[in-house]
Every structure is written in C-alpha cells, then in structure tokens.
DRENLUM-511252 format. One record per residue: residue in one letter; x, y negated, z of N, C-alpha, C in turn. Coordinates in nm, 4 decimals. Example, Ala and Ser with C-alpha at 12.3 -4.5 7.8 and 13.67 -1.06 7.14 Angstrom:
REM residues 2
a,1.3190,0.5690,0.7800,1.2300,0.4500,0.7800,1.3200,0.3300,0.7800
s,1.2850,0.2250,0.7080,1.3670,0.1060,0.7140,1.2900,-0.0030,0.7870
REM end
This chain:
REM residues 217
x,-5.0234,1.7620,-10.1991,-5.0001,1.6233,-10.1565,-5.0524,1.6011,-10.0166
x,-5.1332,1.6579,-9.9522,-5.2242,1.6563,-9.8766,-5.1713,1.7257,-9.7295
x,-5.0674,1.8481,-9.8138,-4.9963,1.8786,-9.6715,-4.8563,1.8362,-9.6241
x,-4.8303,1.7390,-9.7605,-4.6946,1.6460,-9.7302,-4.7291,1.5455,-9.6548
x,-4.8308,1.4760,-9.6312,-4.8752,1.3716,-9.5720,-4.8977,1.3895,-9.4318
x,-4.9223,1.5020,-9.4387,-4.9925,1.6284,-9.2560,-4.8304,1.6226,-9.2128
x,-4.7150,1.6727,-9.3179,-4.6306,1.7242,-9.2320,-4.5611,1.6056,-9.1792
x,-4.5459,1.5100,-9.2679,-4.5259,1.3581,-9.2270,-4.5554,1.3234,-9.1311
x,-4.6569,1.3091,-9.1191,-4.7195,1.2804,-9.0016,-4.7148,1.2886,-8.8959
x,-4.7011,1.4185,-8.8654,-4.6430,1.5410,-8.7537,-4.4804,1.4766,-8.7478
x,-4.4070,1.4400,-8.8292,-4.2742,1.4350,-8.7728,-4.2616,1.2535,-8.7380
x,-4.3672,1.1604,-8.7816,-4.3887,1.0333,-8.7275,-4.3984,1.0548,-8.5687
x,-4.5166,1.1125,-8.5902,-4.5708,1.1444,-8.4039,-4.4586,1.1710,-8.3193
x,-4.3658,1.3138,-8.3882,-4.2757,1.3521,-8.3139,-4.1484,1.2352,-8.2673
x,-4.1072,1.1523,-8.4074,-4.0082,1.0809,-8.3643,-4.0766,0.9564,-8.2531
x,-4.1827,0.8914,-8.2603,-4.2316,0.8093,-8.1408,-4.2398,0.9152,-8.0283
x,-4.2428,0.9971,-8.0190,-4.2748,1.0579,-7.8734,-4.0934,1.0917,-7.7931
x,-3.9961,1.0761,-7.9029,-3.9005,1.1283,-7.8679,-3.8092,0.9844,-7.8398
x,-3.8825,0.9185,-7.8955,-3.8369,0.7445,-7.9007,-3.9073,0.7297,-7.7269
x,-3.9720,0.7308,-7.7013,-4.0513,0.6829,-7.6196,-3.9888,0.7482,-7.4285
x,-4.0006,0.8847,-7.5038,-3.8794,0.9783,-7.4026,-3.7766,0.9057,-7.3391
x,-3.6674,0.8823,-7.4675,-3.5301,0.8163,-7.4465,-3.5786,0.6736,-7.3534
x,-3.6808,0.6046,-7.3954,-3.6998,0.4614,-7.3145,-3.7139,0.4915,-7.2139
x,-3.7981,0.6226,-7.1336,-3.8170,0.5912,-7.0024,-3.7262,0.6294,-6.9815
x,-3.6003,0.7611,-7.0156,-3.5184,0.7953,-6.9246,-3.4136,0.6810,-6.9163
x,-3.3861,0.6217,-6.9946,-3.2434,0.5399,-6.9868,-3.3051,0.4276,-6.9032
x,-3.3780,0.3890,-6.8881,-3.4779,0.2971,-6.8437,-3.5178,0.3392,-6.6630
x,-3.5619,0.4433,-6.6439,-3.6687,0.4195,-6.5380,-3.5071,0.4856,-6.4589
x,-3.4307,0.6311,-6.5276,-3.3574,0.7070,-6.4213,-3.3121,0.5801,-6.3807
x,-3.2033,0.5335,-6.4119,-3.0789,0.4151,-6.3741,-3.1739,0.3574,-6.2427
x,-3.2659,0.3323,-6.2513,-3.3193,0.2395,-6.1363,-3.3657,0.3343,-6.0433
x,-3.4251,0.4335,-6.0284,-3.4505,0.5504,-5.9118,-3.3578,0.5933,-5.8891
x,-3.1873,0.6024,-5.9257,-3.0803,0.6310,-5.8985,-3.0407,0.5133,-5.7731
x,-3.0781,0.3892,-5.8268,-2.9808,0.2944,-5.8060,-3.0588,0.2386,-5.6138
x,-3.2210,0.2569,-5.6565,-3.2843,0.2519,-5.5557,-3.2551,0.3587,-5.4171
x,-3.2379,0.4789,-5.4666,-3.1866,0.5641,-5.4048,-3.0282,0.5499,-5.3310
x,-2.9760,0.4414,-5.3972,-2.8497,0.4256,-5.3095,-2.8402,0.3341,-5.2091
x,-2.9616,0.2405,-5.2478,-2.9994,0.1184,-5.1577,-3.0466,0.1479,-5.0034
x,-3.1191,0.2763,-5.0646,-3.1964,0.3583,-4.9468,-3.0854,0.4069,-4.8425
x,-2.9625,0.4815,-4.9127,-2.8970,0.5540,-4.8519,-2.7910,0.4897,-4.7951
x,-2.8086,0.3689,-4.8277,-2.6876,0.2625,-4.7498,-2.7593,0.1724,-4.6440
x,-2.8657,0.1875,-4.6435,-2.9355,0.1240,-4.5104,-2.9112,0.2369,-4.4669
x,-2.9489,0.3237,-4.3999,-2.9503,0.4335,-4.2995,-2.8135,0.3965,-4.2276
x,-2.8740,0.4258,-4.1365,-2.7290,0.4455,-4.0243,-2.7686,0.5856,-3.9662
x,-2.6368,0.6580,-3.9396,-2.6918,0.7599,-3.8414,-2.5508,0.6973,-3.7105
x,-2.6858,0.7398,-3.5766,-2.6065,0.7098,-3.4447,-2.5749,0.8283,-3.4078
x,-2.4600,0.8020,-3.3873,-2.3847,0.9387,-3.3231,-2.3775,0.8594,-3.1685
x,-2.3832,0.9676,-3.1117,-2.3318,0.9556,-2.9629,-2.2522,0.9022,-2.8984
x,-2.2403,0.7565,-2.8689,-2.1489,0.7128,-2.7798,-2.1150,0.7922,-2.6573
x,-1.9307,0.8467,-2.6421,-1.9326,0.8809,-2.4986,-1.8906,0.7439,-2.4139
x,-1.9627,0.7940,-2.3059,-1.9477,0.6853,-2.2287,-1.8132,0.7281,-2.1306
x,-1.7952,0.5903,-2.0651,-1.6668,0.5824,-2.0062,-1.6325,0.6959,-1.8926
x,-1.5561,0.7611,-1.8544,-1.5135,0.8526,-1.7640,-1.4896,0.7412,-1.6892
x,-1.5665,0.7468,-1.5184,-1.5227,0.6803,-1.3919,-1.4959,0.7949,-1.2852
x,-1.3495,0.7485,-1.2505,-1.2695,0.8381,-1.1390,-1.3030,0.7517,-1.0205
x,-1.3396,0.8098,-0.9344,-1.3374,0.7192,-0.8044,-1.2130,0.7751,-0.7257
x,-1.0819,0.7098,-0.7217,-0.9851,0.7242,-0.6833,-0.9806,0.6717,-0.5034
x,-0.9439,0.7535,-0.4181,-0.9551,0.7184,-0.2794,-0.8185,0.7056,-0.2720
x,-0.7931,0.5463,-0.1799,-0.6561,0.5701,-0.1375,-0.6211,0.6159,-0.0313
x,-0.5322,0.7591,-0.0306,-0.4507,0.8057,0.0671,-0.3181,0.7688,0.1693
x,-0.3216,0.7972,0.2572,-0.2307,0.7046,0.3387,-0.0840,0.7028,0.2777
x,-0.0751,0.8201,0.1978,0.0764,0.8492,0.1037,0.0446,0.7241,0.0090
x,-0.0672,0.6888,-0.0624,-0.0332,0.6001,-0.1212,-0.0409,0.4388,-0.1188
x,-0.0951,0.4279,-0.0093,-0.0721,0.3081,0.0394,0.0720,0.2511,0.1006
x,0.1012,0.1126,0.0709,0.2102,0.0711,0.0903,0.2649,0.0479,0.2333
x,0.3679,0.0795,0.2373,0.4493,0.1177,0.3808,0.5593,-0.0235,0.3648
x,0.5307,-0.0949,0.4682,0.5607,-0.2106,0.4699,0.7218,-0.2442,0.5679
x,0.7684,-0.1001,0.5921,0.8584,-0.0933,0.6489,0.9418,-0.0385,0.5402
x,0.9249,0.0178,0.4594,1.0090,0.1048,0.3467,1.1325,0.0672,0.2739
x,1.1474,-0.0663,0.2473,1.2598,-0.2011,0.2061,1.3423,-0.2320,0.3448
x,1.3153,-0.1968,0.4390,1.4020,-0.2588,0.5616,1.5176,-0.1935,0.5967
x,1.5872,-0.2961,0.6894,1.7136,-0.2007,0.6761,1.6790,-0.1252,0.8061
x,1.8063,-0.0693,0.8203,1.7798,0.0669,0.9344,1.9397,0.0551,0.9945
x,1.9083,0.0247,1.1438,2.0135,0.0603,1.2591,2.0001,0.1738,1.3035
x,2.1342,0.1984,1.3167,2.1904,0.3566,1.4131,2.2556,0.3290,1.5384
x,2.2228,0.3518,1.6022,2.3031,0.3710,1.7130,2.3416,0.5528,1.7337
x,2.4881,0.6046,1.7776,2.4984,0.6656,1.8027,2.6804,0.6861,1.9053
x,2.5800,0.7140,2.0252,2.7201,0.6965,2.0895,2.6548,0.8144,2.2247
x,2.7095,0.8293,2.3398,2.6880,0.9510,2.4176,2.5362,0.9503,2.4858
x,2.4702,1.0041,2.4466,2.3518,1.0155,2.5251,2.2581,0.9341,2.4813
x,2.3800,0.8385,2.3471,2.2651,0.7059,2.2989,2.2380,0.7435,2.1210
x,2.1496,0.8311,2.1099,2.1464,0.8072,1.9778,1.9718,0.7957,1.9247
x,1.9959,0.7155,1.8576,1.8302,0.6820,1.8388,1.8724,0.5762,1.7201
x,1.7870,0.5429,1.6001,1.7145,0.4729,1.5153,1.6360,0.3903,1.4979
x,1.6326,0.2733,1.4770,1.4810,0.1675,1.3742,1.5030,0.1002,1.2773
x,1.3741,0.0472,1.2459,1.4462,-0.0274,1.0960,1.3794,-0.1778,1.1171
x,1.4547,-0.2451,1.0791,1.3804,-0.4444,1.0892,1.3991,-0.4765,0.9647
x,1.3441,-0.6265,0.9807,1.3146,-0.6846,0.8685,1.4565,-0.7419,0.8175
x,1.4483,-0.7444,0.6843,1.5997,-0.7984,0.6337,1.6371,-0.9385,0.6499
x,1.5553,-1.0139,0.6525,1.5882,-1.1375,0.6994,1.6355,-1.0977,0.8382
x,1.6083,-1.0654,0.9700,1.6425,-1.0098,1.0875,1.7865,-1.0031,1.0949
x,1.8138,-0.9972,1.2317,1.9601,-0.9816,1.2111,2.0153,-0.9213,1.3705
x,2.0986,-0.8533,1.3320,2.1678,-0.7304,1.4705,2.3161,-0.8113,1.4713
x,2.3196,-0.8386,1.5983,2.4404,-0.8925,1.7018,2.4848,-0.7677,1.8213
x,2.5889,-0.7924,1.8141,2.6497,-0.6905,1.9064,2.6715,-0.7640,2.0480
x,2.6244,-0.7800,2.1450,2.6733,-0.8411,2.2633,2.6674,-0.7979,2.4429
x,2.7409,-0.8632,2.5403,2.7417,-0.8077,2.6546,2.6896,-0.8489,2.7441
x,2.5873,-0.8007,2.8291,2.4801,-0.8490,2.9604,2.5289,-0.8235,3.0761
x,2.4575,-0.8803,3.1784,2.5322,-0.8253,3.2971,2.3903,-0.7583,3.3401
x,2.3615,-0.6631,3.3975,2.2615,-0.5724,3.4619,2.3271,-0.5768,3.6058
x,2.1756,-0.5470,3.6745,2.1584,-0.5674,3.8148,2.2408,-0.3759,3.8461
x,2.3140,-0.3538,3.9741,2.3751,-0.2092,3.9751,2.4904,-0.1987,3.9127
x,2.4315,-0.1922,3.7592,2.5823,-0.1358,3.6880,2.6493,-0.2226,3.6128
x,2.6512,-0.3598,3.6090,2.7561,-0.4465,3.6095,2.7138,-0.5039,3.4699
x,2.8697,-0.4983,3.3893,2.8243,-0.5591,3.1984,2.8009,-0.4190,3.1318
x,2.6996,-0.4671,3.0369,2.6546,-0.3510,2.9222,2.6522,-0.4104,2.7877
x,2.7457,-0.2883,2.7111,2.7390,-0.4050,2.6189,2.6141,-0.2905,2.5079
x,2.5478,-0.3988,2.4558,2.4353,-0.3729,2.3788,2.4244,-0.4305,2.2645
x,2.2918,-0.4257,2.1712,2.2610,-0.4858,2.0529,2.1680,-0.5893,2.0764
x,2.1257,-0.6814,1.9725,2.0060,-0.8155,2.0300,1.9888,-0.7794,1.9010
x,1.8731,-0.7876,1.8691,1.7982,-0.8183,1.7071,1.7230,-0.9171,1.7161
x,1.7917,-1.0203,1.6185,1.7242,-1.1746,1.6656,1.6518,-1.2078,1.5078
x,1.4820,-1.2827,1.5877,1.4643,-1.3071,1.4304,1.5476,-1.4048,1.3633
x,1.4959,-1.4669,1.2275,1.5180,-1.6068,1.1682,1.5712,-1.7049,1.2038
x,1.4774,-1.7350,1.2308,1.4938,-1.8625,1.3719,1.5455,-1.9086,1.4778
x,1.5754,-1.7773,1.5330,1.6712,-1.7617,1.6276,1.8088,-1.7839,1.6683
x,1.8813,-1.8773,1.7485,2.0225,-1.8973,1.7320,2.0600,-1.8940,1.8866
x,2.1807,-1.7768,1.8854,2.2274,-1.7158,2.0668,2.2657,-1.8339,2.0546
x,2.2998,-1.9380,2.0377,2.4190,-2.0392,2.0597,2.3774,-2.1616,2.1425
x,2.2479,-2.1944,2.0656,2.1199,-2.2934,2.1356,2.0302,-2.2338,2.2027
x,2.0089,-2.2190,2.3957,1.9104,-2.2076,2.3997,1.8015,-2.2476,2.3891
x,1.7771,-2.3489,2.3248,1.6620,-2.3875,2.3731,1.5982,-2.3343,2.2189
x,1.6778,-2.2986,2.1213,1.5886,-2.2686,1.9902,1.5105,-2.1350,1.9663
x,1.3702,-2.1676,1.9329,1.2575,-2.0576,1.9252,1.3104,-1.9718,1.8658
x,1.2253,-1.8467,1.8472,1.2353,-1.7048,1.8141,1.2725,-1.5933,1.8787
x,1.2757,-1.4773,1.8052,1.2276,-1.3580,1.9150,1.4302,-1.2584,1.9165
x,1.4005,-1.2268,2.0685,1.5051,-1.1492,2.0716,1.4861,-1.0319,2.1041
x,1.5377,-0.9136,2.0625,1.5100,-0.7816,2.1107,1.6320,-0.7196,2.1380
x,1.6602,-0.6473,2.2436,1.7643,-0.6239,2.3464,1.7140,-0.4617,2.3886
x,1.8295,-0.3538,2.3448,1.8314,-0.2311,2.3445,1.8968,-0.1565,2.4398
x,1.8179,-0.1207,2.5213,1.8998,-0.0345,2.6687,1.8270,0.1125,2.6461
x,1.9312,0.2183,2.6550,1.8705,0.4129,2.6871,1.8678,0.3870,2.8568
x,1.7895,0.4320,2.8978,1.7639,0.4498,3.0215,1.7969,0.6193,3.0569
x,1.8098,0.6147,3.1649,1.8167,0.7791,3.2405,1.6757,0.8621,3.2224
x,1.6603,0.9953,3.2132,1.5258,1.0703,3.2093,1.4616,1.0582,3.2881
x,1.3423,1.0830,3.2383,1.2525,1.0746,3.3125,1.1572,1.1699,3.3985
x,1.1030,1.2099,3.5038,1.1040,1.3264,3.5389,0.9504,1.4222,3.4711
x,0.9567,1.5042,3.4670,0.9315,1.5861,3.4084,0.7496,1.5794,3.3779
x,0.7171,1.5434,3.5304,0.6010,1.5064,3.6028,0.5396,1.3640,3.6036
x,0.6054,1.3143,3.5704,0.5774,1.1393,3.5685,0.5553,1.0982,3.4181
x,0.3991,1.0373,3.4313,0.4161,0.9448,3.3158,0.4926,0.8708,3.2439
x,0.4970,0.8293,3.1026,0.5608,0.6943,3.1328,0.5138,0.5295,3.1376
x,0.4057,0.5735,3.1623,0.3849,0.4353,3.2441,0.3698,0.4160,3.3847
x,0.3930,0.5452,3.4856,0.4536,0.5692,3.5492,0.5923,0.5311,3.6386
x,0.6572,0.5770,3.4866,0.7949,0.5639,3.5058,0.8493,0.4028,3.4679
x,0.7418,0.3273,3.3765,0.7711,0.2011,3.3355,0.7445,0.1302,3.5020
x,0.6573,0.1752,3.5528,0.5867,0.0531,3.6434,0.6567,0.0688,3.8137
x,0.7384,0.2101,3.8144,0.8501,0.1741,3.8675,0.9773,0.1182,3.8441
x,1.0329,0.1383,3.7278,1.1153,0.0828,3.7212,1.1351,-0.0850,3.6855
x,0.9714,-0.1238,3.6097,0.9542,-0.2595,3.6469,0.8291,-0.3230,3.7105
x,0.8758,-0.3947,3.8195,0.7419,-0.4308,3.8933,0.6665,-0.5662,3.8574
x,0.7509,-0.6364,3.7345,0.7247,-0.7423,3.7261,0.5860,-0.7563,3.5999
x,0.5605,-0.6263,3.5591,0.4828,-0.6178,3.4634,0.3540,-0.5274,3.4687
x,0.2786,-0.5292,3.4195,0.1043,-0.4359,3.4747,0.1298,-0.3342,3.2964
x,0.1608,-0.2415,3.3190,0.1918,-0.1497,3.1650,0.1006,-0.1091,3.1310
x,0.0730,-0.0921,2.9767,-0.0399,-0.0142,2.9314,0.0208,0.0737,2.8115
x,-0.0354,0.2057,2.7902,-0.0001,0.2546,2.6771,-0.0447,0.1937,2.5441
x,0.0710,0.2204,2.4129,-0.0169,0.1351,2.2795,0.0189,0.2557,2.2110
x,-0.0801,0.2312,2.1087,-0.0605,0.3888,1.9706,0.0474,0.3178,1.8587
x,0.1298,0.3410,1.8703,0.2600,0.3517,1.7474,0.2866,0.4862,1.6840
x,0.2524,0.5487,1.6220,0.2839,0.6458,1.5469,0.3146,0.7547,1.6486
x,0.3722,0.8496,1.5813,0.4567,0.9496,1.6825,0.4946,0.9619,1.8065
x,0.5692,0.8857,1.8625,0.5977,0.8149,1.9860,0.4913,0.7824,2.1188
x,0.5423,0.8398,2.2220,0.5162,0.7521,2.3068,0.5319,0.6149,2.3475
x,0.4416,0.5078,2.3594,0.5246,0.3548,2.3805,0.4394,0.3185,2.4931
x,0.4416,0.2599,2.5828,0.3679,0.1322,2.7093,0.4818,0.0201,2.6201
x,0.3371,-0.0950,2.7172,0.4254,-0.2458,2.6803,0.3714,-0.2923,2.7829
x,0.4488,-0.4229,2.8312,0.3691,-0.4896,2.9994,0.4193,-0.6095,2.9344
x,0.3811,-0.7260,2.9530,0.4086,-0.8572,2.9488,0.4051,-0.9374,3.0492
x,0.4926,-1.0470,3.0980,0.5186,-1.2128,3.1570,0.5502,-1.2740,3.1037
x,0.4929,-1.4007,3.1663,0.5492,-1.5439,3.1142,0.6501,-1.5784,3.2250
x,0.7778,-1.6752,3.1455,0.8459,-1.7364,3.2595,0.8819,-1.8779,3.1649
x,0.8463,-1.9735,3.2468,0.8240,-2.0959,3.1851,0.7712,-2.0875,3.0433
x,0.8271,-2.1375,2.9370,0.7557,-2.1375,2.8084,0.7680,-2.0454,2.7261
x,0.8403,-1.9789,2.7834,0.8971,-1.8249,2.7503,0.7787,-1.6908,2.8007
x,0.8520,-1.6239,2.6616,0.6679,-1.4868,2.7094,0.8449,-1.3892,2.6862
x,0.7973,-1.2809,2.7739,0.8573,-1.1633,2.7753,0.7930,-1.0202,2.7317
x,0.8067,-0.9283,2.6776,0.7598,-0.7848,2.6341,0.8459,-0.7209,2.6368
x,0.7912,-0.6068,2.7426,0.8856,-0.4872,2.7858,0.8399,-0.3747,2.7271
x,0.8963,-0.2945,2.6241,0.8425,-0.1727,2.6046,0.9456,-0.0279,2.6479
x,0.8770,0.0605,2.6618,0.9248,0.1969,2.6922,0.8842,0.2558,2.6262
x,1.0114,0.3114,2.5233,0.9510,0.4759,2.4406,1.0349,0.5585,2.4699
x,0.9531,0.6687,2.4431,0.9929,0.8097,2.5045,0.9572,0.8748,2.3889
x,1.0469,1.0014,2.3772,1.0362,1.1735,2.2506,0.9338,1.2627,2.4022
x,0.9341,1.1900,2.5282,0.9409,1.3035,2.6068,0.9883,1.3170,2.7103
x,1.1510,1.3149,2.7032,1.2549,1.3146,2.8012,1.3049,1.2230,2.8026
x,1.3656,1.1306,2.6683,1.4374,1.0452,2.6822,1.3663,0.9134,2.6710
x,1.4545,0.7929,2.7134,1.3830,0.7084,2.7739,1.4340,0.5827,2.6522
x,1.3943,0.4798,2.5896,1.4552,0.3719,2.5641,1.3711,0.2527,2.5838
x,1.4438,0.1498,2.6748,1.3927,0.0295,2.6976,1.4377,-0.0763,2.5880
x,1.2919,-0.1586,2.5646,1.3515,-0.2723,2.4297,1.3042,-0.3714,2.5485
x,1.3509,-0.4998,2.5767,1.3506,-0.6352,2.6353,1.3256,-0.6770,2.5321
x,1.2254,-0.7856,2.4761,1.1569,-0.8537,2.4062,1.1684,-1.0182,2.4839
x,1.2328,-1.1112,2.4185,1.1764,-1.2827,2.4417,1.0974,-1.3287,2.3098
x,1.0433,-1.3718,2.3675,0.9705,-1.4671,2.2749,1.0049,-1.6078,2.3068
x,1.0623,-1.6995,2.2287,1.1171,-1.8139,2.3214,1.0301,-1.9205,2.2216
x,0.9727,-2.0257,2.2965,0.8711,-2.1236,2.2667,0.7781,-2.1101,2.2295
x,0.7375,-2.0183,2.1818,0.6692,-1.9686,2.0609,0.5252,-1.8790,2.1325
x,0.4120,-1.8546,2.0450,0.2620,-1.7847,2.1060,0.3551,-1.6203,2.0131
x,0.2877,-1.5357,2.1121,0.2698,-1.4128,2.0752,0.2575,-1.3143,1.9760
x,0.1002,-1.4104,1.9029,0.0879,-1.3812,1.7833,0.1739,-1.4067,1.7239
x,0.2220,-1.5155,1.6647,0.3476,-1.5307,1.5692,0.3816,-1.4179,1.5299
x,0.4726,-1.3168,1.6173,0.5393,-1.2293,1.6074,0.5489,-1.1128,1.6038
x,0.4028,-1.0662,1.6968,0.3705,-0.9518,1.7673,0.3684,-0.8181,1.6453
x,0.3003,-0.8576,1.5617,0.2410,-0.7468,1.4565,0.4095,-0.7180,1.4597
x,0.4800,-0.7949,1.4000,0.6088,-0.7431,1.3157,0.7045,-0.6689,1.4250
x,0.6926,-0.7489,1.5729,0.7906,-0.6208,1.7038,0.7125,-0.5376,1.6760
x,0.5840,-0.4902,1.6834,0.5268,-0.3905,1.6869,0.5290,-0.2542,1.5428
x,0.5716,-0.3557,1.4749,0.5940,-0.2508,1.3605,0.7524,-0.1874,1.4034
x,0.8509,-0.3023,1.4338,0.9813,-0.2247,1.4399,1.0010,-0.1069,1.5555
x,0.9275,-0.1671,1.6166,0.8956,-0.0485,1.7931,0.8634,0.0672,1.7382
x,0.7529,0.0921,1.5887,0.6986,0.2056,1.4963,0.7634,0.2897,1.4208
x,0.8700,0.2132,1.4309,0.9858,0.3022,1.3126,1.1323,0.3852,1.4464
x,1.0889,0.3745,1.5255,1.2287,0.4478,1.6418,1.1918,0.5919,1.5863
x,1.3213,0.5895,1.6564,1.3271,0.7770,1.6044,1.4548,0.7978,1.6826
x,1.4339,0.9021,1.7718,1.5243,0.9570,1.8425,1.6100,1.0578,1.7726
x,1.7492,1.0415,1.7819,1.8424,1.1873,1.6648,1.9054,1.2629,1.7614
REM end
C-alpha cells in the first residue's frame, strides 16, 4: 500500500511539473516571439544614398546660338562679282540704279531695313548699298586702300570674323553714313551704309552682324 501511494505520488509531481511546462511555453514563447518582431520592425538599416552626379557642362562656341542661322542669304553672282551675306528676314533686297562719279549708272542691290521706304525720303532706317570695287594692290593695306579711295572718312580696322573689314563714318545733316571695306585679300567690296534720322546704336550691332556673314565665292 505504501508503494502505491510513493508511485502516486511521483506521477502527481510529474503531471504538475508537465502542467506547469505547457503554461510557460504557450504563455511566455508567443510573447518573446512577438517582442522580437517589434524589435525587428523598428530597426531601419541605412543604405547609402548616392548622391547626385554634377556635370559641369561648358558652353562651346558650337553650341551657343548663332543668331544669324534663320536668315536669309543673298547671292550675287555675275563677272568678277560673286560674293554672299545673309540679313535679317524682316529686311528686304531691292534691285536698283545709281549714278557713280567716272562710270556713270550702276545698277546694284540696297538692303533696306523695316522701316525703311525708297519712296519717302524723308522716312528713317538703314540702307545698305553693294559695290565690288577693283583690286587692290598687293602692298597696300586696306585701310590704306579705303582712305584713298575715300577721303571723306578717318578708317579703322574692326574684327568680324574671317574677313578683313575697316569702317569710317560721317554725318551729313541728320543723316550718319558707314563705309565699310572687305577684302578675302585681293578682292575688294564696298557696302555704303545710311542711317537716316536715326542714332547709330539703333542699328549698328545688326549691320555689323550682316557685314559678318560675307563670303567671297
């Protein structure tokens, strides 16, 4: 009787200890699981922002805008006269005939701005008037060769691209005049410039760009 009660006993103990087991695990795991996810969802990991790629791009004269590139473009080509420029599209080319001191009527081109009307003189804006001149000698500047052939003007050379150019200026009454001479070299072309009513500035940059675009063929 004595060792039924022992073995009893022994299997009481055992089932509370196995009772007791099951409580903490179903019990304590679930929450050190659950804590453990709490943990693992705060964390951040920082990865490496790349930072921005900066090009320092220089602009080259190819890619800067050429403000002549949209314009139209006159030809002249006739004996001894062939040469190129380009004006502004508003601008406008007239065909007409002068009388020159020596060699009588010539008939030539006028590139008149906007504003400009052959019909009225008295209305502002700029005229430009295209004469080839004879060569020049071999030895002679051309401002030289400008300041003989005009005395009415004090010439200076200007930088236009490629080209050789002088320009000399007068006034005659309210009127401004600009004479330029470009040369490849040998050959010679005179532009007569009016400016009629009008200041200088107004206009100057834009003759000076079309004076930039000649090209002898």
């Amino acid at each position: 009787m004595r060792k039924f009660l022992t073995i009893l006993l022994l299997l009481i103990i055992i089932f509370e200890l196995f009772a007791c087991g099951a409580i903490v695990y179903f019990k304590l795991i679930p929450k050190f699981f659950s804590q453990k996810e709490d943990l693992s969802s705060q964390v951040t990991i920082n990865k490496p922002i790349p930072s921005p790629k900066t090009t320092t791009e220089s602009a080259s004269p190819s890619a800067q805008t050429d403000e002549t590139a949209n314009w139209k473009t006159f030809r002249r080509q006739k004996q001894d006269e062939n040469f190129e420029f380009k004006y502004p599209n508003d601008w406008e080319i007239r065909a007409i005939t002068v009388q020159a001191q020596e060699v009588g009527q010539i008939e030539t081109e006028v590139l008149i701005s906007p504003s400009r009307n052959l019909n009225e003189a008295s209305s502002s804006g700029v005229e430009m008037r295209f004469y080839e001149n004879e060569k020049k000698k071999k030895e002679e500047s051309l401002v030289q060769y400008a300041t003989n052939n005009n005395a009415c003007c004090s010439f200076q050379e200007i930088s236009l691209g490629k080209i050789f150019v002088v320009m000399g200026e007068y006034k005659h009454e309210n009127n401004l005049n600009l004479n330029y001479y470009i040369s490849d070299g040998e050959r010679i072309i005179f532009i007569d410039v009016y400016l009629l009513s009008m200041e200088k500035a107004d206009f100057l940059n834009t003759i000076n760009r079309i004076v930039s675009t000649f090209k002898f063929l």
